[in-house]
C-alpha positions as a Markdown table, in Angstrom:
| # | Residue | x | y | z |
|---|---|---|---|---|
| 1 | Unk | -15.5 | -87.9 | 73.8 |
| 2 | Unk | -12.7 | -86.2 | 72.3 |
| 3 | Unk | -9.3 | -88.9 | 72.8 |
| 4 | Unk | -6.1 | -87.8 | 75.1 |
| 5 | Unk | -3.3 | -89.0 | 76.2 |
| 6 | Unk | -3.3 | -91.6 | 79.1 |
| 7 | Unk | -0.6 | -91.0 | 81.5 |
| 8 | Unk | -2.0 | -92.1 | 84.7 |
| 9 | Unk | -2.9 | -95.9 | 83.4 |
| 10 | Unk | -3.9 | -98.4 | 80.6 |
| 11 | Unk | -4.8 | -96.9 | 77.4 |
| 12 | Unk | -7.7 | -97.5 | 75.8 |
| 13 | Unk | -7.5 | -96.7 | 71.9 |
| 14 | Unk | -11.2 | -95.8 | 71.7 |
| 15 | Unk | -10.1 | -92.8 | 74.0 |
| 16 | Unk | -6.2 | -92.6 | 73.9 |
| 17 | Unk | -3.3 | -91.6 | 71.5 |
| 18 | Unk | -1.4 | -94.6 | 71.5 |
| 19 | Unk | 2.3 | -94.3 | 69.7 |
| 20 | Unk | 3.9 | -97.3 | 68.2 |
| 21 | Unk | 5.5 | -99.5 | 70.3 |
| 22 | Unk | 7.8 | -101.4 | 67.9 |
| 23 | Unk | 10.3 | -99.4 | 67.5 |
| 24 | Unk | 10.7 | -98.8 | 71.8 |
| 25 | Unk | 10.6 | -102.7 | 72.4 |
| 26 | Unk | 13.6 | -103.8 | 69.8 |
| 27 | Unk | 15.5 | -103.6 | 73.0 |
| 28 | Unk | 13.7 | -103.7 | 75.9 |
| 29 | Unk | 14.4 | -107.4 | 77.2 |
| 30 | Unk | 18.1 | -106.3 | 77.3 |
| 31 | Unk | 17.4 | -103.0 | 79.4 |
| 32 | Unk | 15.2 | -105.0 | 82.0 |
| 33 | Unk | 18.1 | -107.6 | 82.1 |
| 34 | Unk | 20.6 | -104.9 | 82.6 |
| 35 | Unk | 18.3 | -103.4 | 85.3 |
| 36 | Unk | 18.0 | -100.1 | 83.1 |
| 37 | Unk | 14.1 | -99.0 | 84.1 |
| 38 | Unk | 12.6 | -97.2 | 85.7 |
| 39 | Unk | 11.2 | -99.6 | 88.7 |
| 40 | Unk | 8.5 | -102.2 | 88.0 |
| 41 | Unk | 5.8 | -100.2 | 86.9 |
| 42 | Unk | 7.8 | -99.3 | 83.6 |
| 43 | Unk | 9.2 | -103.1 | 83.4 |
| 44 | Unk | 5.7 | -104.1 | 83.1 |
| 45 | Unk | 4.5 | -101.5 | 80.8 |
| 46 | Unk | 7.4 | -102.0 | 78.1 |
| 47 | Unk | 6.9 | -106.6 | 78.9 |
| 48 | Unk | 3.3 | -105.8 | 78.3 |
| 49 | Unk | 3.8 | -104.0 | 74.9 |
């Protein structure tokens, strides 16, 4: 199966482009303490990074 990517739900590297995350999560506790996101859906997507 050729890999895509997931947009609807968790990735699974076997069959998902995955980007690096490090650079996006540098600042992500401060975002979700100021209440910048997206509602919880993205909260837990960037905590779970």
């Amino acid at each position: 199966m050729q890999r895509y990517f997931n947009v609807a739900g968790p990735c699974v590297p076997d069959e998902h482009y995955l980007l690096p995350t490090s650079e996006r999560c540098a600042e992500i506790h401060s975002l979700i303490a100021a209440r910048l996101f997206f509602g919880p859906r993205c909260s837990k997507i960037w905590h779970a990074s």
